[in-house]
Structure formats: structure tokens, C-alpha cells
N, C-alpha and C positions, 0 to 999 in steps of 0.2 A: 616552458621558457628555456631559450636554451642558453649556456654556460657563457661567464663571461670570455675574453677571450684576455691573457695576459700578456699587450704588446713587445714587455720584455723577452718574453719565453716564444714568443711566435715565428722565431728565425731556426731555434732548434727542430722545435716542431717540425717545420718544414724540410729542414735537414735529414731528419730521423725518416719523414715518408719518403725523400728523394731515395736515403742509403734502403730503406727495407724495398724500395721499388726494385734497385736495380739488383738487388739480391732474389727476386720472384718470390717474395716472402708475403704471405697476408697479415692480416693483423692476430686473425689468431694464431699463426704460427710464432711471429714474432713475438708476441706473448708469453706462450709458451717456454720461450726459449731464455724470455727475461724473467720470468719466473711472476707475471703478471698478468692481469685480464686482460681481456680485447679489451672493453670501454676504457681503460687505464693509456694503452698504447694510443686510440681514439684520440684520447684526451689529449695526450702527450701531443699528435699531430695538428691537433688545434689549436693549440696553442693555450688551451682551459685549464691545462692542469701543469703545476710546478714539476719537474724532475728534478731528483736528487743526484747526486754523485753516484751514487750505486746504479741507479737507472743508467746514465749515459756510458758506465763500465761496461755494465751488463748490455747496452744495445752495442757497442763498439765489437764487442767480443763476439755475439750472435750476428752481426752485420760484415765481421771481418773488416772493418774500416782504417783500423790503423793507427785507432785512436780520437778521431776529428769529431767525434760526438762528445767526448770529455773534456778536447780543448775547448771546442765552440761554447761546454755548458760553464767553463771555468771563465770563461771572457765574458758570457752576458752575467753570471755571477756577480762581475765585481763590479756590475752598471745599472744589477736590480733596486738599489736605494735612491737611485740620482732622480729628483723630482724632475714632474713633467716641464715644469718651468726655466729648468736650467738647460734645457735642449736648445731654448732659444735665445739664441746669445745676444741677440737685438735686444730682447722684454729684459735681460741677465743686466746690461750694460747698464741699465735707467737706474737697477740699483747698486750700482758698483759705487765703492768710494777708492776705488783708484782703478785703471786698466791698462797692462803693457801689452804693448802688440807688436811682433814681428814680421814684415812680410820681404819677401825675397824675391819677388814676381814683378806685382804692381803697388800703386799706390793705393795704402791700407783706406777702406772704404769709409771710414767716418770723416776721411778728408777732400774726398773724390770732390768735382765739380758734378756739373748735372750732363757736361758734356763727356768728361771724360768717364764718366759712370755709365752713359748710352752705351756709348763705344763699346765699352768693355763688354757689358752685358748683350748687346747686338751679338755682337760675336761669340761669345759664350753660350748663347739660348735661341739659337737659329730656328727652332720649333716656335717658338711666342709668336705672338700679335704683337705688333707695334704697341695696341694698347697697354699691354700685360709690360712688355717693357717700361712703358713710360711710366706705370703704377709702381715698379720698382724703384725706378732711378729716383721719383718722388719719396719711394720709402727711404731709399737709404739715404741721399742728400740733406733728411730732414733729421737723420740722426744725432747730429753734433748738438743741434740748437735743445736738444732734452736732456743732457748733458751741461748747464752752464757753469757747475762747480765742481766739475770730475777732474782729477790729476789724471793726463793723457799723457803714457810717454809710448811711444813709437819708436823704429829699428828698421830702416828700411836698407834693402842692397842697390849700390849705386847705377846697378843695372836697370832697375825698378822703375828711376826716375830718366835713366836717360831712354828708354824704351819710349818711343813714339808710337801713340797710337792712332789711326786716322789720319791725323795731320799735324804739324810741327805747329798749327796755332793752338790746337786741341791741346796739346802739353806746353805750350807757353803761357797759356792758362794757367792749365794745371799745377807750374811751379810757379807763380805767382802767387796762388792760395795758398801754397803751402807757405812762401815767404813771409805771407801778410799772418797765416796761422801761426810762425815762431813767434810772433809777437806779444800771443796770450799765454799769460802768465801760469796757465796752466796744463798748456802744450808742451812739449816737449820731443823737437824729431831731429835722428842720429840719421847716419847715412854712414852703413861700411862701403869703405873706399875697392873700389872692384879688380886690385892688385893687393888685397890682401889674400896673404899663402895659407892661415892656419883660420880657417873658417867655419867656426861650430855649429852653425845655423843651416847648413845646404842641404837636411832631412824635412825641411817642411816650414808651413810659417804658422803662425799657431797666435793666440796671446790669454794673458791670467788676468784674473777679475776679483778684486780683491772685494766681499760682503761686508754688510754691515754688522753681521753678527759675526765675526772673527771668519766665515769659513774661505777659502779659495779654491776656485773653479777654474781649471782651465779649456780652452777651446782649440783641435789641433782641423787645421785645415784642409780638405779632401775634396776631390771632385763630387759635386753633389750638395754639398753642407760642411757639417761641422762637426767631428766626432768629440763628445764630452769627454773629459776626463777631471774626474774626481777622488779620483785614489791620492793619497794624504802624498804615499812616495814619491808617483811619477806627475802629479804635480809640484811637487819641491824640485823634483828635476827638472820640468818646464823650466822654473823660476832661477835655477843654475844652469839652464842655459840661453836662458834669456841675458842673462848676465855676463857669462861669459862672450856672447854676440856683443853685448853693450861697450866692453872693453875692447871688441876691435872693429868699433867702430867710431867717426871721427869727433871730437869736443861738437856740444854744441853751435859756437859762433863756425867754427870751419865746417861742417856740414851745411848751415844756411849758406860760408861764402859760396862752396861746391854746386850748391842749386842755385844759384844767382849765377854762377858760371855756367853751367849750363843751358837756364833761361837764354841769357847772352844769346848762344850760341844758337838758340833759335829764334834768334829776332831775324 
């Protein structure tokens, strides 16, 4: 039977065989050098077996790397606890009892129409099936309604909203939901005004998910997905800069009038 395989650790792995490749190094050599057996090195490449700190020294040093064996094993380090569950920030949201979320692009997807979620995703996933689209835009549109007692507070950049996509009906839509959306009691969406000068949020758009059982999870945004972050620090730092976004951006009523001006403006 052979070893399981530790999805965490299987990025170093691959790592460590890239750097011993381009060194013309075998396993036994490399071994050797780490002061370890072939099966152990093996291991290490499949991802079956855990390295230590010593380990990624010691291959850095025989691999002449420069170090990026130790970085790499220090980063999935501090992301080997974070259950499989919280990867997915969809399944994560169902059990939040509150979620803030920033985005700085488009309109945050738990408020998306089903037209302006094609759109996006159209464009985005130019590989899909029209089917495999339409399965999405279904998944994600149906998000809100699983959500009926969640505090939602949102942070969108005024760019976001005046950004047309497709067509000027497709976002006359679009800020119409969002309008008719300030009206639930437990929505809540800012909109920084896009001649603000001191703008803490322009590294990414990201949002935190606050658990039932005290802990908080934040999600920070990448092409591709969504990279976890669960470290106690630099999610407190999310949440200070989420904050810090929230103050320069506009009171609630004058963010709705801004998207009602808007709208307007594409009637």
C-alpha cells in the first residue's frame, strides 16, 4: 500500500525535486548530502513524509538555493493546521455569524445578479462550457439566500461600481440590487469615493468571517481562488485594514445616494 500523500507538504516536495533536478543531483546523492536516506528524500518528494526545519536547511545548503527551501517550508508551516473546510470560503460563509468583505475590482459576489455574474465569469474562464458557467453563476447567485441572518458588511471602490460590464443595462441592474440590498437590515455596503488620496486597501481585496466558536478566518483574494489566512496576527491585520478602508469610505446613506447617481447615469 503505498503512503499517504500530505496535500499540505506536497508543494515542497515538489520544490526540493525541481531544485535537486537542476543541480544533476540523484536521490542518493542528495541524501547523502542531507545527511539522510534515499526512501526519506523519496518521501520528502512525494509529498508522504513531513520535513523539518533541519531538513529544508540542510537541502538549501546541498542544493545551493539561497535559501527558498526553508522559506517555502516556513509558509506551508504556518497553514499545516488550517482544516480542509476553511479553504472553502463558500461552505466557511454558511457558518459565519458575521462577514466583512472588501473588494476593489468588481461587485463583491454574494450580491452579483445572475447577469452580471455570466459576464464576469464569461470572461474570466474563457476555457468553460457555457454549461460549467451557467453551474457557477447558479452557485454563486444562490449564495445570499443561505445566509438569511448573517451581518454582511461590504467595502466596495467606486470604480467597482461604475465599471460597466457587457452593457450599461447589465449594471443598471446590477445597482439596482444593490439599492434594493441597503434595505436589508443586515446588509451593509460603503463605497470609497475614487478621489480618495490616502487609500489603505489598493494590495488586494480580501474579507474575514467571523465563527461560531470565537475563531476568525480570513480569505485574501488571488487569481485562481482564495488564499487562507488564519494566523491570529495577520488576520487582526486584515481586520485593521479593513477598518481602516471603512473610514475612508463614504457614510452609509451617501454611498447608496452615489449608486443611485450612478444608476442615473445609465438610464
Amino acid at each position: 500500500m503505498s503512503d499517504r500523500v500530505n496535500e499540505v507538504w506536497r508543494p515542497w516536495g515538489a520544490e526540493l525535486r525541481r531544485a535537486r533536478n537542476l543541480a544533476g543531483l540523484s536521490q542518493n546523492q542528495l541524501g547523502r548530502k542531507m545527511l539522510v536516506s534515499t526512501p526519506t528524500v523519496s518521501a520528502f518528494e512525494r509529498g508522504t513524509r513531513t520535513p523539518k526545519r533541519d531538513h529544508a536547511e540542510a537541502a538549501d545548503s546541498a542544493l545551493s538555493t539561497g535559501g527558498t527551501l526553508a522559506q517555502l517550508w516556513t509558509r506551508l508551516n504556518d497553514t499545516r493546521d488550517i482544516p480542509d473546510s476553511w479553504r472553502d470560503f463558500a461552505l466557511l460563509e454558511r457558518q459565519a455569524m458575521e462577514v466583512r468583505e472588501y473588494q476593489m475590482m468588481v461587485v463583491p459576489g454574494l450580491l452579483q445578479t445572475a447577469k452580471y455574474a455570466r459576464t464576469l465569469i464569461r470572461a474570466e474562464r474563457s476555457w468553460d462550457t457555457d454549461e460549467r458557467v451557467d453551474q457557477l453563476v447558479k452557485s454563486r447567485t444562490a449564495r445570499l439566500a443561505e445566509l438569511p441572518r448573517t451581518p454582511l458588511h461590504f467595502i466596495v471602490d467606486e470604480g467597482a461600481v461604475r465599471r460597466v460590464l457587457d452593457s450599461r443595462e447589465i449594471m443598471r441592474e446590477q445597482l439596482e440590487r444593490l439599492l434594493t440590498l441597503t434595505e436589508d437590515w443586515r446588509i451593509r455596503i460603503a463605497v470609497v469615493p475614487s478621489d480618495t488620496t490616502s487609500h489603505p486597501g489598493l494590495s488586494g481585496s480580501f474579507r474575514i468571517m467571523n465563527l461560531h466558536d470565537g475563531r476568525i478566518v480570513g480569505h485574501a483574494q488571488h487569481w485562481g481562488g482564495q488564499a487562507v489566512i488564519s494566523n491570529l496576527k495577520q488576520v487582526n491585520q486584515l481586520a485593521t485594514t479593513f477598518g481602516n478602508i471603512q473610514a475612508e469610505a463614504l457614510p452609509l446613506r451617501a454611498s447608496a445616494a452615489l449608486l443611485a447617481e450612478i444608476r442615473k447615469g445609465l438610464s
